[in-house]
LUMPA-239005 format. One record per residue (C-alpha): residue number from 1; residue in one letter; chain; x, y, z. Coordinates in steps of 0.2 Angstrom, whole numbers, padded with zeros to 4 digits. Example, Ala and Ser with C-alpha at 12.3 -4.5 7.8 and 13.67 -1.06 7.14 Angstrom:
LUMPA-239005
 pos code unit    px    py    pz
   1    A    A  0062 -0022  0039
   2    S    A  0068 -0005  0036
end
This chain:
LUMPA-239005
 pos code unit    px    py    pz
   1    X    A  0905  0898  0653
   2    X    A  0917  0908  0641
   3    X    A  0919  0893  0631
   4    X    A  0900  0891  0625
   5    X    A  0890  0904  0615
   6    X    A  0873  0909  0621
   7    X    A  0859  0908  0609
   8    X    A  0844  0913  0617
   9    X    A  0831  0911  0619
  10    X    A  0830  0913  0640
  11    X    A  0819  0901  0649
  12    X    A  0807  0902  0662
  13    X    A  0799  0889  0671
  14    X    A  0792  0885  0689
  15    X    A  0806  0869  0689
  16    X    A  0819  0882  0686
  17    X    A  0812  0892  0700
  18    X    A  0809  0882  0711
  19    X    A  0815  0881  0729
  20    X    A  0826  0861  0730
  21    X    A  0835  0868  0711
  22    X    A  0840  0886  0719
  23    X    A  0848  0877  0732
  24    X    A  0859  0866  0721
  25    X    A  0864  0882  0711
  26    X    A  0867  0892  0727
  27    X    A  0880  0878  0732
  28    X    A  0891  0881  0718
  29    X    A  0888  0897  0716
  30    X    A  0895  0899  0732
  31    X    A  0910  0890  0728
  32    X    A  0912  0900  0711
  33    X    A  0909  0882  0701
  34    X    A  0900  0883  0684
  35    X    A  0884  0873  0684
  36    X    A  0870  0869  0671
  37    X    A  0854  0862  0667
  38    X    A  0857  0853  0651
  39    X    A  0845  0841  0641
  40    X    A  0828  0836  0643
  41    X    A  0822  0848  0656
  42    X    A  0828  0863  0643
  43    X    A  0820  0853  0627
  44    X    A  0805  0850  0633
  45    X    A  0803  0867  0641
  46    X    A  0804  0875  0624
  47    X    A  0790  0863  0617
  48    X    A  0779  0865  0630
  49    X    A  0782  0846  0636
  50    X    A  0781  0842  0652
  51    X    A  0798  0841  0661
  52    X    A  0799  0824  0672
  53    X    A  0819  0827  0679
  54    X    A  0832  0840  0681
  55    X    A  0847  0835  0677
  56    X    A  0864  0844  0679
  57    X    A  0884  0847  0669
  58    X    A  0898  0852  0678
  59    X    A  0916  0853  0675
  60    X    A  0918  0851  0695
  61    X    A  0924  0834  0698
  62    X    A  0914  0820  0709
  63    X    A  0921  0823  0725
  64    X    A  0922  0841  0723
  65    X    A  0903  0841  0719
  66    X    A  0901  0830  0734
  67    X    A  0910  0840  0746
  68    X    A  0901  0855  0737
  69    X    A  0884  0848  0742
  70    X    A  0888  0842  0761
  71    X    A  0892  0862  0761
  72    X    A  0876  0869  0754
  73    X    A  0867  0855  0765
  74    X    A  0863  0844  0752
  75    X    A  0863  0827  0751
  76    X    A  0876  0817  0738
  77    X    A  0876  0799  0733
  78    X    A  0890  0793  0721
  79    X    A  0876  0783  0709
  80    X    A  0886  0783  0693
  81    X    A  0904  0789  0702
  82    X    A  0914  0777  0686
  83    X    A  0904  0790  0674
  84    X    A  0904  0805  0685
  85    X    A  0888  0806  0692
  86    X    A  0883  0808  0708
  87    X    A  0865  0809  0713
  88    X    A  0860  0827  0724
  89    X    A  0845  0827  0734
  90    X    A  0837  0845  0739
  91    X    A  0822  0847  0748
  92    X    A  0819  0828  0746
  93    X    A  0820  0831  0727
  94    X    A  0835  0820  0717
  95    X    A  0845  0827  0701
  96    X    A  0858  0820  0692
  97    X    A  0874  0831  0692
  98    X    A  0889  0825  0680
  99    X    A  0905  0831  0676
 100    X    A  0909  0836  0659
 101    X    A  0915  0820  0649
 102    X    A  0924  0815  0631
 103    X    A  0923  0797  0626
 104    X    A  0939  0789  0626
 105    X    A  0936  0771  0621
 106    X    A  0918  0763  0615
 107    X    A  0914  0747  0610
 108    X    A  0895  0748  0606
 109    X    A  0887  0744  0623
 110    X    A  0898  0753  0636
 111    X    A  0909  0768  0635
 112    X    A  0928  0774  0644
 113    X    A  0926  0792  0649
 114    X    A  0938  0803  0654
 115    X    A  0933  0820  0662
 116    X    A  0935  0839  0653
 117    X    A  0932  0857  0657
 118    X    A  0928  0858  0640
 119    X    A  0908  0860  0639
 120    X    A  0911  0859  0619
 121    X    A  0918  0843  0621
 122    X    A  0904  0837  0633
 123    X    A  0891  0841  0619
 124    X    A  0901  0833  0605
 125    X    A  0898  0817  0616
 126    X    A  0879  0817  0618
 127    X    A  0869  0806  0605
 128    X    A  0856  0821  0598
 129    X    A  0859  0838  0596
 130    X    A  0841  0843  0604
 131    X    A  0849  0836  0621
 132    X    A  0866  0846  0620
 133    X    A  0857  0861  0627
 134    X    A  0862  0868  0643
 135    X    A  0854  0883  0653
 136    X    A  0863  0893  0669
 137    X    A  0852  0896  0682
 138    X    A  0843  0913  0675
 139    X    A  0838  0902  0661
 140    X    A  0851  0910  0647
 141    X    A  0853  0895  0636
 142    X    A  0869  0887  0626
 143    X    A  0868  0880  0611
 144    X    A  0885  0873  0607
 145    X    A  0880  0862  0591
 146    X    A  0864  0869  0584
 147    X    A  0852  0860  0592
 148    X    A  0837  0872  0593
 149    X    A  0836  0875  0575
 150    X    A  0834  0856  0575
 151    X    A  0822  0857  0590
 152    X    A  0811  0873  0580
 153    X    A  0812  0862  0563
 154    X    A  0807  0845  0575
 155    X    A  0821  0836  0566
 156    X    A  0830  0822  0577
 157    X    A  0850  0823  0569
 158    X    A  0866  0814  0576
 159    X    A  0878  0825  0584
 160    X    A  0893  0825  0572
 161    X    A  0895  0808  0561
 162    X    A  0879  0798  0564
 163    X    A  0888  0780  0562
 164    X    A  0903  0784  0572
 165    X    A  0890  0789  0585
 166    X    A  0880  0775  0584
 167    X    A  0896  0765  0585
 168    X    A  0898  0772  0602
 169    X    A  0883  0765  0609
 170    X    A  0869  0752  0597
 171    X    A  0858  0758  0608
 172    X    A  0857  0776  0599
 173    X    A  0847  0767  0583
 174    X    A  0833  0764  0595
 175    X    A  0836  0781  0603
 176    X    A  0834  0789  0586
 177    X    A  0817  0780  0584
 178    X    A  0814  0782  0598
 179    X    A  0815  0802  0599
 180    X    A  0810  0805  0582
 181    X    A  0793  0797  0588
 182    X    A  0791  0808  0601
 183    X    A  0800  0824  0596
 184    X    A  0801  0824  0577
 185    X    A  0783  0821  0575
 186    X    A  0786  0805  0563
 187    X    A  0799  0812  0552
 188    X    A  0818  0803  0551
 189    X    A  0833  0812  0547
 190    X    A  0839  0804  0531
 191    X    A  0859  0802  0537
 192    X    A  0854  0795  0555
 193    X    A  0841  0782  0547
 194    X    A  0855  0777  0532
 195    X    A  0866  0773  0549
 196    X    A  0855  0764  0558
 197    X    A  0851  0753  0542
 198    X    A  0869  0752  0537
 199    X    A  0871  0746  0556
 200    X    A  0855  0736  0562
 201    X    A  0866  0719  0564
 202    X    A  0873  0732  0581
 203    X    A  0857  0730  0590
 204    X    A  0860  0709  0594
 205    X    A  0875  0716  0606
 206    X    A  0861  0726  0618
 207    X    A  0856  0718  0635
 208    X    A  0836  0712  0635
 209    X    A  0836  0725  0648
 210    X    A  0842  0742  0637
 211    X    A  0832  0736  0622
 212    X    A  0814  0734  0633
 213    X    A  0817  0751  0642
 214    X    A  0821  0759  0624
 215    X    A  0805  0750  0617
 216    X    A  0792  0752  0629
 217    X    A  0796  0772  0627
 218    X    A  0794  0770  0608
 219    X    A  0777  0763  0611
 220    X    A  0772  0776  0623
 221    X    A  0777  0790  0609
 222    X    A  0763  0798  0598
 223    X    A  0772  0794  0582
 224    X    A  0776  0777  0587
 225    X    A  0767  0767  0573
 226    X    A  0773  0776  0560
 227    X    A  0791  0774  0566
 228    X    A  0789  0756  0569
 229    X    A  0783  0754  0551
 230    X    A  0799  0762  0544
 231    X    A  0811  0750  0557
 232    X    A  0799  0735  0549
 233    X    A  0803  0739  0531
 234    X    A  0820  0744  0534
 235    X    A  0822  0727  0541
 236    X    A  0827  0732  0560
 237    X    A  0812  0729  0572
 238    X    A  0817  0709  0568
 239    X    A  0831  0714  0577
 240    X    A  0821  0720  0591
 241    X    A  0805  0708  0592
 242    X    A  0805  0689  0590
 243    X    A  0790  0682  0580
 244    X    A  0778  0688  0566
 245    X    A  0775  0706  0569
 246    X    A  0761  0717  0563
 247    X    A  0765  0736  0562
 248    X    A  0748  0738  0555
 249    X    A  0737  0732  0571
 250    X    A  0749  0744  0580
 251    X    A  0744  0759  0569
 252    X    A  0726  0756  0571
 253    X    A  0726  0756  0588
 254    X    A  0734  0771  0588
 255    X    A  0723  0779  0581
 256    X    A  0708  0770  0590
 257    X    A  0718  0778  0605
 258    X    A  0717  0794  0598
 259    X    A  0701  0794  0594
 260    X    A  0693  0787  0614
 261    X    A  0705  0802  0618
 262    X    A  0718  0790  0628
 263    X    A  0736  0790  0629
 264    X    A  0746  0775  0620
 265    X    A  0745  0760  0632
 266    X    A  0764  0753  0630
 267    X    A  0756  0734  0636
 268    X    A  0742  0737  0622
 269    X    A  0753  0741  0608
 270    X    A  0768  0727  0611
 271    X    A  0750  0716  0612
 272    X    A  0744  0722  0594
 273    X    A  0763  0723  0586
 274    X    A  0770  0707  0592
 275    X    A  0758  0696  0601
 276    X    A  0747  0687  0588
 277    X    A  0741  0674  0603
 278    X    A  0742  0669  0620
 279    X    A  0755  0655  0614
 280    X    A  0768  0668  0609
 281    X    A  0768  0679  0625
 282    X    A  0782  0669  0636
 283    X    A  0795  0671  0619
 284    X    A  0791  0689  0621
 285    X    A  0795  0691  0639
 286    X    A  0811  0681  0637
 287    X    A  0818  0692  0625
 288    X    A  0813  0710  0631
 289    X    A  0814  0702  0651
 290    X    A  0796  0707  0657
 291    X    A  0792  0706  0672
 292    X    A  0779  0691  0677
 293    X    A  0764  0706  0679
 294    X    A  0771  0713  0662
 295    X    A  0767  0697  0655
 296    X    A  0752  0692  0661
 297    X    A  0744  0709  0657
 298    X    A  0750  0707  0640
 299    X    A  0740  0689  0639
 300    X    A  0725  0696  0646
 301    X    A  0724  0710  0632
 302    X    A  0724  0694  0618
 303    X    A  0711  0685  0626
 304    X    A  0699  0676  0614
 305    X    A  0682  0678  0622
 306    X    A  0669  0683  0612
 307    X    A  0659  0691  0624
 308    X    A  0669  0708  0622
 309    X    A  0664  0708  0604
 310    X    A  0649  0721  0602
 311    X    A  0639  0711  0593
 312    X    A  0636  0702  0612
 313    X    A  0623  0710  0624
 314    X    A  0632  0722  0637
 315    X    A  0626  0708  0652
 316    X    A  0638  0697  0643
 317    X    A  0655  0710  0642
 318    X    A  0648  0716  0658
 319    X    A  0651  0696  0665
 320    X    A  0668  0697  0656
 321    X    A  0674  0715  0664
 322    X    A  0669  0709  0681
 323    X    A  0681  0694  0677
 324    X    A  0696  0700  0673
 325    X    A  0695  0718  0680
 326    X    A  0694  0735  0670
 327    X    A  0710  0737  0664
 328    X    A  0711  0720  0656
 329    X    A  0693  0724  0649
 330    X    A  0698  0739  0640
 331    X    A  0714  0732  0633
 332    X    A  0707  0717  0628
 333    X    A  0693  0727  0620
 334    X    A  0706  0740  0610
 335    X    A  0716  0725  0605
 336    X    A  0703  0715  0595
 337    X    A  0694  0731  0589
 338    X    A  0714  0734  0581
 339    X    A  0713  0718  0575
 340    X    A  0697  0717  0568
 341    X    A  0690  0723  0550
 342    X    A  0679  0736  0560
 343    X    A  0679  0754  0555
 344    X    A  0691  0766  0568
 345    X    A  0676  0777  0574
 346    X    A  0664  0761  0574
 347    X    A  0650  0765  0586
 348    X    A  0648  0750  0594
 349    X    A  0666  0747  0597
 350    X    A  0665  0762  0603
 351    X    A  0652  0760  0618
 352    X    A  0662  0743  0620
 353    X    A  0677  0751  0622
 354    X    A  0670  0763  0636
 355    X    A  0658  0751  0645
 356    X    A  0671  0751  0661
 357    X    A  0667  0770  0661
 358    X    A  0648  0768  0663
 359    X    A  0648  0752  0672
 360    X    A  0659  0747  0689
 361    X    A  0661  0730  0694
 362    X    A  0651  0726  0711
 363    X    A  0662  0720  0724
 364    X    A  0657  0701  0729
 365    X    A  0644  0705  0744
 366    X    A  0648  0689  0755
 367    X    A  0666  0682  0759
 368    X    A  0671  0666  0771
 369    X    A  0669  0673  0786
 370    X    A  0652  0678  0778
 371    X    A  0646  0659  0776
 372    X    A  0656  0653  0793
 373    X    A  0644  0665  0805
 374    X    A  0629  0655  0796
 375    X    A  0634  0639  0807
 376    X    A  0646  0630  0792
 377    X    A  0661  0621  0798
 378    X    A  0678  0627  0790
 379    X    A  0685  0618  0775
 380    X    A  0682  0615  0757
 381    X    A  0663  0617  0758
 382    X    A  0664  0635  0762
 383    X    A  0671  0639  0745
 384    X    A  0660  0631  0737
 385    X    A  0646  0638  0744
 386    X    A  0655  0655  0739
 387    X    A  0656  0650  0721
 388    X    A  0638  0642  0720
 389    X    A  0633  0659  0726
 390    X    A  0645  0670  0713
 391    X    A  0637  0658  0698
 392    X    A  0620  0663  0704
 393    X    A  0623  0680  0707
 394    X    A  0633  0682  0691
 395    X    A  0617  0673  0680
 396    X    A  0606  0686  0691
 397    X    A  0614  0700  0682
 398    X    A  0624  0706  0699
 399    X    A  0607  0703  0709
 400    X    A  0608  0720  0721
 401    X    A  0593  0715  0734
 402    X    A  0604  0713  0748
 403    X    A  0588  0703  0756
 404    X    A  0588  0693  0741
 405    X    A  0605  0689  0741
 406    X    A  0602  0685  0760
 407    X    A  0589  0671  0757
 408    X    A  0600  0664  0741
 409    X    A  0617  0664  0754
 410    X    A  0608  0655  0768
 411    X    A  0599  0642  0757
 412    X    A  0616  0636  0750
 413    X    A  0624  0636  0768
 414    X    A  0608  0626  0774
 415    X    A  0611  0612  0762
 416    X    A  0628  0610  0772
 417    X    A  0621  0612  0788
 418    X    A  0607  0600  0788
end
């Protein structure tokens, strides 16, 4: 570790304590190899974030960190062997080891590593200077590029020149928005956003795949809609999105969000910025690849019924919730609240919003096996006996007497029987 300079401050944490990462330290400690935390795990600690994955630097080569962990008991999988990483597991817990790298060749999608003992070089490689921090296992930290005076200032800078880097890999201008939503509290550093404009046209090289990924952790990010207002006027979310956009919707819901207390729902926001209807949901999917239940959530949070609206009675929402489920409900509801003229801490929006928290959908009391022990032959008469009897009970606002619902059940069926 003679090659990096420690810069303080020491870390402590339970992940860095605890039992499955102690073992992975211990193997190549054992062995005498140089290992450390770097990233995410480090960043997040000093912010008081909550740390999701470990992952791991070491100028050890693949197999010798793979021989490593069969020696310390540990199980190794070669999941990224071509980019030197190979995938630990302690105590049924995964991390992500790699050896040190330096690009060789890049061509904006992919990049031709070769391995280093340098870990200056490895950090001159990373995208941000807030991930180039590494931590040996009592927590001293390395800070080979200055990224935690970025991280104490909240500022999301490009680690060397910002367009050569985002030359390596387009993906790094939705990386930048991406973290400066969620780390830089909104803010942009100047040179990175001048790069990302001067290289927008990058972004139609990415897979569907990269971009959605990259997207839907935008959305989730607290500063998210002030982000996506600067990629609109800067003329990059077209890059992204198809269709008529509205990074407007997507800031109210936000802050509808924020005031109900509720994390950003990612299916809600891509709903408010980019779905103005139904119609335009499958040219969505195409283009960021959803998945067929990604989709059809997002269609169910534009549905146009205007029994949502609190201008209608609760009986009729409640009709509407026991349709389409609670999560449907509440999207639908945040979505046309967004869209609609009504004030952000509107009462009755409000109370609509948070009628699935007062009120549970009953479950259906009868099934077909229900209507078949009442003496009525198998076919298409049971079902509609079921649905005559879910109209009724429906218009009955959710009729609870079971001995009423008895005697409605039994008259339907004896209208088959005789």
């Amino acid at each position: 570790m003679s090659q990096l300079t420690a810069s303080g401050p020491r870390i402590t944490a339970e992940w860095l304590d605890a039992n499955p990462l102690r073992k992975v330290f211990a193997a190549f400690e054992a062995a005498h190899v140089d290992v450390c935390v770097v990233g995410g795990a480090i960043r997040n600690t000093l912010i008081d974030r909550r740390v999701i994955d470990v992952d791991l630097a070491t100028p050890a080569l693949p197999g010798a960190v793979i021989q490593l962990a069969k020696e310390g008991g540990l199980g190794a999988y070669p999941t990224g062997i071509d980019h030197g990483t190979v995938t630990l597991v302690s105590d049924g817990v995964g991390f992500e080891i790699t050896t040190l790298r330096r690009d060789v060749e890049t061509d904006g999608r992919h990049a031709t590593v070769a391995f280093t003992r340098s870990w200056n070089e490895d950090a001159k490689r990373r995208d941000f200077t807030i991930n180039a921090l590494y931590c040996t296992s009592d927590g001293t930290i390395y800070d080979p590029i200055g990224g935690l005076a970025d991280l104490r200032r909240r500022r999301v800078r490009f680690i060397g020149n910002a367009e050569a880097r985002i030359r390596e890999d387009y993906l790094r201008i939705l990386r930048f928005f991406r973290f400066s939503a969620e780390y830089g509290k909104g803010q942009l550093d100047a040179a990175g956003l001048a790069a990302a404009i001067a290289l927008r046209e990058g972004l139609t090289q990415l897979a569907a795949e990269r971009i959605r990924a990259e997207l839907l952790k935008l959305l989730a990010a607290p500063f998210a809609a002030e982000i996506v207002r600067t990629m609109r006027e800067n003329g990059i979310l077209e890059f992204v999105l198809p269709g008529a956009l509205n990074p407007e919707w997507l800031a109210r819901l936000q802050a509808i969000e924020t005031g109900l207390g509720q994390p950003p729902d990612v299916i809600c926001g891509l709903a408010a910025l980019a779905v103005p209807g139904p119609e335009t949901v499958d040219a969505l999917a195409q283009r960021l690849r959803l998945s067929n239940a990604e989709a059809a959530a997002i269609k169910a949070a534009v549905i146009v019924n205007p029994d949502i609206d609190p201008a209608r009675p609760d009986s009729a929402a409640c009709v509407v919730l026991y349709r389409v489920g609670r999560e449907a409900f509440r999207r639908a509801v945040l979505v046309a609240w967004a869209r609609s003229a009504a004030s952000l801490a509107d009462p009755a929006w409000r109370r609509r919003a948070l009628l699935a928290d007062r009120w549970s959908p009953p479950t259906m009391p009868f099934g077909g096996s229900d209507v078949l022990a009442l003496g009525v032959p198998a076919g298409p008469a049971v079902g509609e006996i079921l649905k005559a009897f879910e109209t009724w009970w429906i218009a009955s606002n959710f009729a609870a007497d079971y001995a009423e619902q008895t005697t409605k059940i039994k008259a339907l069926a004896s209208k088959v029987i005789h």
